[in-house]
C-alpha positions as CSV (number, residue, x, y, z in Angstrom):
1,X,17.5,28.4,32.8
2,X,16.1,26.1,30.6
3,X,18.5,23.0,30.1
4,X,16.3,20.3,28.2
5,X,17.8,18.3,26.0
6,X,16.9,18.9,22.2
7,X,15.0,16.1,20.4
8,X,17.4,14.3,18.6
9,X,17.6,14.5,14.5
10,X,18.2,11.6,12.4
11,X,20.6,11.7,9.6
12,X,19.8,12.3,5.8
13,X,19.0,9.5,4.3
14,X,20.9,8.8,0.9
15,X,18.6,8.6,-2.2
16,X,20.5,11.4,-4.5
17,X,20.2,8.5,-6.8
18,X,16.0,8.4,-6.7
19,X,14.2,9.7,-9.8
20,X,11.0,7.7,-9.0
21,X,9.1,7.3,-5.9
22,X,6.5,5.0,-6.0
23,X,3.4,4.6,-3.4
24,X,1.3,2.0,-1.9
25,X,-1.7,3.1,-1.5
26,X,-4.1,1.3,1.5
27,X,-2.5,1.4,4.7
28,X,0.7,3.0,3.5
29,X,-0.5,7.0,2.4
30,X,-3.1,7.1,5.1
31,X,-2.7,5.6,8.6
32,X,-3.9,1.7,9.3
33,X,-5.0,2.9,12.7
34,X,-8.3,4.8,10.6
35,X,-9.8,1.5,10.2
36,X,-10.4,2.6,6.2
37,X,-9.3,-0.8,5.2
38,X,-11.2,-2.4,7.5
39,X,-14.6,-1.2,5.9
40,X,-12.8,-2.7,2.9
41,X,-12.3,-6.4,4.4
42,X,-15.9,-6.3,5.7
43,X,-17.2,-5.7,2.5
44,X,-15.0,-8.9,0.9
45,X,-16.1,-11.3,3.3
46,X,-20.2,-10.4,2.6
47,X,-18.8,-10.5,-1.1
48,X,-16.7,-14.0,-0.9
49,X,-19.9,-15.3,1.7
50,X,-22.1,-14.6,-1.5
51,X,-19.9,-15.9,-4.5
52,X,-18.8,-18.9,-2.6
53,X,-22.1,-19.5,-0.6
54,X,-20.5,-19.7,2.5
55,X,-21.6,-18.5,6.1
56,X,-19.1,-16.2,7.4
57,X,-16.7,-18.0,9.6
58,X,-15.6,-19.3,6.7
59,X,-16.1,-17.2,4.0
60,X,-13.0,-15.3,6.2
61,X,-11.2,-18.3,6.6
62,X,-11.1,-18.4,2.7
63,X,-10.5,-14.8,1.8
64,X,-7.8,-14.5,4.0
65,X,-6.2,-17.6,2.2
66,X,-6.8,-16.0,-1.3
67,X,-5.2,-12.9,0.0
68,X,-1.9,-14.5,1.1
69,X,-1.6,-17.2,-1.3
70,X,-2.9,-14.9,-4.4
71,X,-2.2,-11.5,-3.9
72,X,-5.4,-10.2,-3.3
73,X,-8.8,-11.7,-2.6
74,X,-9.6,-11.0,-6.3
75,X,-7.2,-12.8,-8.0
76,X,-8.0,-16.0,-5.8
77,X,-11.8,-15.4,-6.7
78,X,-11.0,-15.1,-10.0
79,X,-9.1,-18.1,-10.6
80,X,-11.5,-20.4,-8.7
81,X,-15.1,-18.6,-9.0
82,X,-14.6,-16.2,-12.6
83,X,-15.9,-13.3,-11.1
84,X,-16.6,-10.3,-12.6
85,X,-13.2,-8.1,-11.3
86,X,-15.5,-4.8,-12.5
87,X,-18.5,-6.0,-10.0
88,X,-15.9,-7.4,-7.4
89,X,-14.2,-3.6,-7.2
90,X,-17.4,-1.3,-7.5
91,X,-18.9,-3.7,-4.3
92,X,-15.9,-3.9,-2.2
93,X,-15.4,0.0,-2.5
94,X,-18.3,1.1,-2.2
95,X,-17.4,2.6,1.5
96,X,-17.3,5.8,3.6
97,X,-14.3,7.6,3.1
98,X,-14.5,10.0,5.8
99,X,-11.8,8.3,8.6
100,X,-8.9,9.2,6.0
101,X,-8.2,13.1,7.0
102,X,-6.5,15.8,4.9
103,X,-3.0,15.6,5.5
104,X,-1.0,18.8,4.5
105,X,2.2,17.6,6.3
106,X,2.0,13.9,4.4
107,X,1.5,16.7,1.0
108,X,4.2,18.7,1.7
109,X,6.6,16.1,1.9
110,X,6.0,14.3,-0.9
111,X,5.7,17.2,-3.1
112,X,9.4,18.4,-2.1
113,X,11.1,14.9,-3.1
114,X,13.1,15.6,-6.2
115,X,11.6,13.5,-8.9
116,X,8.0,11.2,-10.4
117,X,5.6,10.2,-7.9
118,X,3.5,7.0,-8.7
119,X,0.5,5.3,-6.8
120,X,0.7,1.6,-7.4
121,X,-1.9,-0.2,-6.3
122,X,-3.4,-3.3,-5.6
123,X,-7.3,-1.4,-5.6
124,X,-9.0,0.5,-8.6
125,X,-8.2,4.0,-9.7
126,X,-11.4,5.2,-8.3
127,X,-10.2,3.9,-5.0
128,X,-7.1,5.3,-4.8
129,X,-8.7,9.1,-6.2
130,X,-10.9,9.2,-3.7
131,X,-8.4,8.4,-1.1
132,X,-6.2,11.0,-2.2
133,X,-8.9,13.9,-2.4
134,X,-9.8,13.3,1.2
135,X,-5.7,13.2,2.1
136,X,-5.5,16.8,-0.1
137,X,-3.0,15.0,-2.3
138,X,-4.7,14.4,-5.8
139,X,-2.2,16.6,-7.8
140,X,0.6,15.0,-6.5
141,X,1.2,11.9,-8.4
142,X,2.5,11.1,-12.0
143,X,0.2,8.6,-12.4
144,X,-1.9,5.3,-10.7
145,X,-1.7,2.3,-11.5
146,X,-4.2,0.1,-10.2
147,X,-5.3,-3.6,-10.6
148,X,-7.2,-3.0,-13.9
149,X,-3.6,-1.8,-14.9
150,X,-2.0,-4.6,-14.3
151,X,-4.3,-6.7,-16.2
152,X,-5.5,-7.9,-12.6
153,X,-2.1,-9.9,-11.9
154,X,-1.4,-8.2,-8.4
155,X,1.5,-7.0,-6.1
156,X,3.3,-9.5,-5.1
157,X,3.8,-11.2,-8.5
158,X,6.6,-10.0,-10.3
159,X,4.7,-9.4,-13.6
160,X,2.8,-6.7,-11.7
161,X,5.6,-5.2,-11.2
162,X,7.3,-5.0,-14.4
163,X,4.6,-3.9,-15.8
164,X,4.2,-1.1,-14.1
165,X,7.9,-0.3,-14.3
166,X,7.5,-0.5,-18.5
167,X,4.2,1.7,-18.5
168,X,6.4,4.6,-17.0
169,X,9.6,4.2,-18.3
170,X,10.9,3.3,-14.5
171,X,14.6,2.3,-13.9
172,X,14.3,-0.1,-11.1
173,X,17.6,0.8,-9.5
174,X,16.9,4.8,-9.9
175,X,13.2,4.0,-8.1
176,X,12.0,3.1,-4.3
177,X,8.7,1.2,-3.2
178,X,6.8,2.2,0.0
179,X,4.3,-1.0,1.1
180,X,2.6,-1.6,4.3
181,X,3.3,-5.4,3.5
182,X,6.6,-6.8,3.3
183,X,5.6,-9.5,1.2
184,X,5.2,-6.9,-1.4
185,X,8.6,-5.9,-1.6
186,X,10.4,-8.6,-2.0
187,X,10.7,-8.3,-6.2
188,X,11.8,-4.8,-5.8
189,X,14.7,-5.6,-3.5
190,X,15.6,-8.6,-6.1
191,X,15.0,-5.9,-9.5
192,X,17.1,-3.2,-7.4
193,X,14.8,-0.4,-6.2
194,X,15.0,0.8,-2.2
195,X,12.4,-0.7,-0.4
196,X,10.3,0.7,2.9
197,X,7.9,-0.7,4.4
198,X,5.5,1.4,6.4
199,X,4.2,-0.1,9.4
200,X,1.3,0.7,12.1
201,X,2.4,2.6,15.3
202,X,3.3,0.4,18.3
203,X,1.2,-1.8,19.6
204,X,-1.6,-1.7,17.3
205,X,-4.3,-4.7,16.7
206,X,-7.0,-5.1,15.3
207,X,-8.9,-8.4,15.0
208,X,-10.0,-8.4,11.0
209,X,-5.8,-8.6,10.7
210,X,-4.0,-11.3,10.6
211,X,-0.3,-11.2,12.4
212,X,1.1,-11.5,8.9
213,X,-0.5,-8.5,7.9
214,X,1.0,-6.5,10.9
215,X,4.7,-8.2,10.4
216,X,7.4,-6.1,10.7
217,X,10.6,-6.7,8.6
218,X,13.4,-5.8,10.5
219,X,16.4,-8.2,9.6
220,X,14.7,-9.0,6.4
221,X,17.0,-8.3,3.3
222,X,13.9,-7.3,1.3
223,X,13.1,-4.7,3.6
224,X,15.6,-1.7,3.5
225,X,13.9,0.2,6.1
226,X,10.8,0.3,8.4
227,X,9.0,3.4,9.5
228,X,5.9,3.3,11.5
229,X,6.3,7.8,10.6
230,X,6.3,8.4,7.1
231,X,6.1,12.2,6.3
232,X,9.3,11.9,9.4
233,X,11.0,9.7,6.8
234,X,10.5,11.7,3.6
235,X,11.7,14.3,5.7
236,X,15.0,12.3,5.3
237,X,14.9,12.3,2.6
238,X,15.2,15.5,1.0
């Protein structure tokens, strides 16, 4: 007789009050652990080494400043270099897409939440399309709205944020933000939505991120909930 223990099942989490669900994109919809992002990074430092004429060592010490203290590397290069943000995004994403894999489970889950379904992101709409094609997930989402969007002021300043909420008509407190940075979810927590942050699997490194990058927030106030399982945690949701 077989007497193993069933796995156990976590309760239903309670978001009856969720009309709006709204999605990172890099890091958060596919998993960190496909390196996607890293192709990414590469492709700022050569980008960064070549606006700031600077050999790489630091050209990385200084994009990974612009990226905490600014948002993104963008906005830092923008403020201190005037780049072009059009040339900036065609050269940092012009990458191979093939590590992100079709995800039906991820589609599934997302399609059976009750409500709007938003990418907001940090990248361009082009990014963010092609990512979804390869995940299988393209005709999922209400809308995108990327950096162009907002008027390249990124995530985590709070004009990014409201402007995406005015675009589409979002009640904060009837929305919740999924981010792979907790950084990033700070202004929601303060403007009311749920926050989750989605998080690598334990144990992973890799040595283009910094720790703050990889943080977890646990015991944060800003961070509602971590999951290092998202399509598990939709599955609560439903």
């Amino acid at each position: 007789m077989n007497h193993m223990t069933p796995p156990a099942v976590l309760p239903r989490l309670d978001f009856d009050h969720i009309t709006d669900w709204v999605f990172d994109l890099d890091n958060t919809l596919y998993p960190r652990e496909c390196n996607l992002f890293a192709q990414i990074d590469t492709a700022i430092t050569e980008y960064v080494m070549k606006v700031a004429q600077l050999e790489f060592d630091a050209a990385r010490e200084l994009q990974k400043a612009y990226y905490r203290d600014h948002g993104t590397t963008l906005n830092g290069l923008m403020k201190t270099h005037a780049v072009d943000p059009e040339d900036y995004l065609k050269m940092v994403h012009a990458i191979d897409y093939s590590p992100v894999e079709a995800h039906p489970e991820l589609v599934e889950a997302i399609a059976a939440l009750p409500g709007r379904k938003f990418i907001f992101t940090n990248a361009s709409t082009g990014h963010a399309e092609a990512v979804l094609d390869r995940l299988g997930a393209s005709a999922l989402f209400e809308g995108i709205f990327d950096i162009k969007a907002a008027r390249y002021q990124p995530k985590p300043l709070e004009i990014a944020y409201s402007d995406f909420l005015a675009a589409h008509g979002i009640g904060a407190k009837q929305a919740i933000m999924f981010d792979d940075l907790e950084k990033n979810l700070r202004v929601p927590h303060a403007i009311g939505m749920a926050t989750v942050q989605v998080v690598a699997g334990s144990g992973f490194e890799h040595d283009q991120c910094d720790a703050w990058e990889l943080g977890r927030g646990e015991g944060l106030d800003h961070v509602h909930h971590v999951t290092d399982d998202i399509v598990a945690f939709l599955a609560r949701c439903r």
